[in-house]
N, C-alpha and C positions, 0 to 999 in steps of 0.2 A: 219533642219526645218522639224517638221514633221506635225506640225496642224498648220493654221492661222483661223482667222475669219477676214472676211472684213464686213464692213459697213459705210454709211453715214450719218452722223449724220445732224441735222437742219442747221446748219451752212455751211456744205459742201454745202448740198443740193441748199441752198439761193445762193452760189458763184458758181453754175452752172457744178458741179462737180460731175461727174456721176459713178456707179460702176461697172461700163466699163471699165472706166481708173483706176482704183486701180487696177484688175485685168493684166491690161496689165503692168502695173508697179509692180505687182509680177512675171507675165511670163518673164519680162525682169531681174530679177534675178537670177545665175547661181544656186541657191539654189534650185529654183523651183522644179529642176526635181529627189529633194528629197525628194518634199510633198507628205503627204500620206492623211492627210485630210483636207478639206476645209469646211468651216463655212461662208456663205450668211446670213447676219443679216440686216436690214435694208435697201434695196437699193436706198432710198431715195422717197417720195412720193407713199411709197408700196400700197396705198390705191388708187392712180390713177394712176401712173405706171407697168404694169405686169413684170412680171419675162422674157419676151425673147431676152431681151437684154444680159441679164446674159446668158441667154442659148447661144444666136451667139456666145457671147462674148468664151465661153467657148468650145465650139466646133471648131471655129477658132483657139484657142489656146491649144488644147489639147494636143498634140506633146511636146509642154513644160511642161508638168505636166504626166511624163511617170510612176510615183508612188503613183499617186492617187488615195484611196482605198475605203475613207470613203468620204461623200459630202451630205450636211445637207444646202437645200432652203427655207430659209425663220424664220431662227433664232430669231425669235424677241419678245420681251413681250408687255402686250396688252397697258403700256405705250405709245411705239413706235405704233404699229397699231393694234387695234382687229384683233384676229382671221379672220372671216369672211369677215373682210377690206382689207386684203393679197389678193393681184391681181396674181395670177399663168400664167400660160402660157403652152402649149402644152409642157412638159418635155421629150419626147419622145426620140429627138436626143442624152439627156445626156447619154439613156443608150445603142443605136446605136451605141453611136462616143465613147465611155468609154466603152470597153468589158469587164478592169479591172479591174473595178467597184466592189466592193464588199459590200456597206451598202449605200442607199439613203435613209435620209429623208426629206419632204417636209412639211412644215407648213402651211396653208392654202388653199382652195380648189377655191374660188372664180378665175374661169378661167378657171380650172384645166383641162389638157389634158394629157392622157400617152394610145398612143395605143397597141394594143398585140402587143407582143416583144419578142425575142429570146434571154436571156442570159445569157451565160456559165460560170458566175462566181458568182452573184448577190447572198450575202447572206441573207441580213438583206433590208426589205421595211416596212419604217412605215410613214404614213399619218397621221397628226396631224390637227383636222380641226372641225367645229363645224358642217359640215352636206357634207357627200362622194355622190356625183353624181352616180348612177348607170350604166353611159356608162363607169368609172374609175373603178366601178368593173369587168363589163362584162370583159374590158381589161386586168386587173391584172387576173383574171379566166383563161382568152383564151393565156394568156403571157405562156412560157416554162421558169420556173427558178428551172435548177435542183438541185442548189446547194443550193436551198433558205432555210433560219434556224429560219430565224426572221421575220412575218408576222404581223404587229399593223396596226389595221386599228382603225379609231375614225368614227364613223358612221353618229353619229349628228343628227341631226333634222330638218325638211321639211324649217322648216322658215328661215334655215341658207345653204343648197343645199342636203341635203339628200332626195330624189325623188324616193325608192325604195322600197321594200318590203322582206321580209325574201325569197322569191325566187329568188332574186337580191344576197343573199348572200352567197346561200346555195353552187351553185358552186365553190365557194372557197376552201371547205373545202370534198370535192368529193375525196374521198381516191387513191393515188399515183396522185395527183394533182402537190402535192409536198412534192418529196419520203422523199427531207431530213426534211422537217418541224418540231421543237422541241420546237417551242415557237408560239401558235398564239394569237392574241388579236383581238377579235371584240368587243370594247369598245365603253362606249361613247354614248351608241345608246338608242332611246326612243325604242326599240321593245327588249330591254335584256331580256325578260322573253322568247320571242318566240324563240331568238337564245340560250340562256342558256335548252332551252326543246327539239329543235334540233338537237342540239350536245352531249346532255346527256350522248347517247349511240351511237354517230358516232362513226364509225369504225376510224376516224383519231385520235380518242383521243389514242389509242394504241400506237401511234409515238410518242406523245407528252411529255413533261416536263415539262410545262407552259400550263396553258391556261388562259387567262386573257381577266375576262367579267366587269372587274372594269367601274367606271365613267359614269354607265347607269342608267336604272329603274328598276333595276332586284329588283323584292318582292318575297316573299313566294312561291309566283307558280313556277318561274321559277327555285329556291333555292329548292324547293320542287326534282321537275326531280334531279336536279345534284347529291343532297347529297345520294336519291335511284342508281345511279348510278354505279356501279362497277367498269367502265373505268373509272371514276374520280376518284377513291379511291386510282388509280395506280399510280394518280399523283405527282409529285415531288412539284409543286405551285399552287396554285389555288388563283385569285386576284378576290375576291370580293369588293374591297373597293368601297366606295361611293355606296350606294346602301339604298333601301326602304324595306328591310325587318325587319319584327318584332322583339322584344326582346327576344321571344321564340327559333324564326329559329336562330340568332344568339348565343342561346345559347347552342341550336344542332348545332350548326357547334364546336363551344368550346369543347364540348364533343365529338367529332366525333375523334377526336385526327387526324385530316386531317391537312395537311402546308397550309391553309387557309388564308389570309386576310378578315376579315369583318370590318375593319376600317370605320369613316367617316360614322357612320349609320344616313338617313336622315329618316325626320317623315312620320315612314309608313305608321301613320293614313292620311296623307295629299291625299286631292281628286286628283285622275289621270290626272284628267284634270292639276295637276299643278305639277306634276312630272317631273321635266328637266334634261337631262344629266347633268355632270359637266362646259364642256367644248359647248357653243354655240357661243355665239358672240362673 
């Protein structure tokens, strides 16, 4: 056994059957303690139910799951429950009580708690969500994760819980924050021009492989800084996709002979006021 996914479907859900007990009905399996990843997909009324059930549930039972590596909350498509409708929970203890821990992802933000945190194995943190609260950054900023590799943050938008401002996110990315970092993503967000002009020429881009500003409103200005940049050019990926620039800047990017995405181009000409990430509700 090395991955499951658990969920409740409508039908559990109505017969009063919670994902609590599927959990403890895998810990009571001698297999358990050969998982390596776990999958939280639906836990039944995710839109009025939060996530800290699963988290007792899993903290209680942790000792039975001694090779679990990877663990992904809140798996679900907007069928099951929008984005923004995902109830979270203060996640904090998963990575307290799990040292071993090496990839969390978390799908919605509505709840959302993780305070600074200490841990020595944590490679890969990504937040999937239509708008990232700023005390969830302060926190991941003020967290120590020295082995961290994979960084994706979905930033979002005010009317979905994004509350912050590009000084909200700059501490992130504050060089030897996180020495191993090879991959960051600050996607997603209505302010990608300011963090794409930011980072242009941060010193962290020198570590990186990846940097990925996909899913936002980055136009011209902020496609402007990057592509003058020199630390982007060192790049190995650069993820533009879904984005509001012109047919021209995407044609300097073509010719730039850069590992680029400009997929997904929406209309530049469209008034700001109606530019939306991909990913909100």
């Amino acid at each position: 056994m090395t991955e499951v996914k658990l969920s409740i479907d409508y039908e559990q859900y109505e017969e009063g059957i919670k994902i609590k007990d599927l959990l403890e009905e895998l810990a009571a399996k001698p297999e358990s303690t050969e998982l390596n990843s776990l999958i939280i997909g639906d836990w039944g009324g995710s839109y009025e139910n939060d996530s800290s059930e699963i988290v007792a549930a899993l903290t209680q039972l942790k000792d039975r799951f001694p090779k679990l590596r990877k663990l992904f909350i809140g798996d679900m498509g907007f069928e099951e429950c929008e984005v923004s409708w995902i109830m979270q929970s203060n996640l904090t203890p998963i990575l307290t009580e799990f040292p071993e821990l090496e990839s969390l992802t978390i799908k919605g933000s509505t709840g959302l708690e993780i305070e600074p945190v200490s841990h020595a194995k944590l490679q890969e943190l990504v937040i999937i969500c239509g708008g990232l609260g700023k005390k969830v950054l302060a926190s991941i900023s003020q967290s120590s994760f020295p082995q961290l590799k994979k960084l994706e943050l979905y930033m979002g938008v005010e009317d979905y819980g994004f509350d912050g401002e590009l000084a909200d996110i700059l501490p992130l990315v504050e060089q030897g924050k996180f020495p191993e970092l090879t991959y960051l993503g600050l996607k997603n967000s209505e302010l990608e021009d300011e963090i794409a002009i930011a980072l242009a020429d941060a010193p962290i881009l020198s570590q990186l492989h990846t940097l990925d500003l996909s899913l936002g409103t980055l136009t011209d200005k902020g496609a402007e800084a990057l592509l003058a940049s020199d630390q982007v050019r060192k790049l190995q990926s650069l993820d533009l996709s879904y984005h509001y620039m012109s047919d021209d800047m995407v044609q300097r990017w073509k010719a730039s002979g850069l590992p680029v995405d400009t997929d997904e181009q929406q209309d530049a000409d469209e008034d700001e006021d109606y530019r939306y990430p991909s990913l909100t509700e």
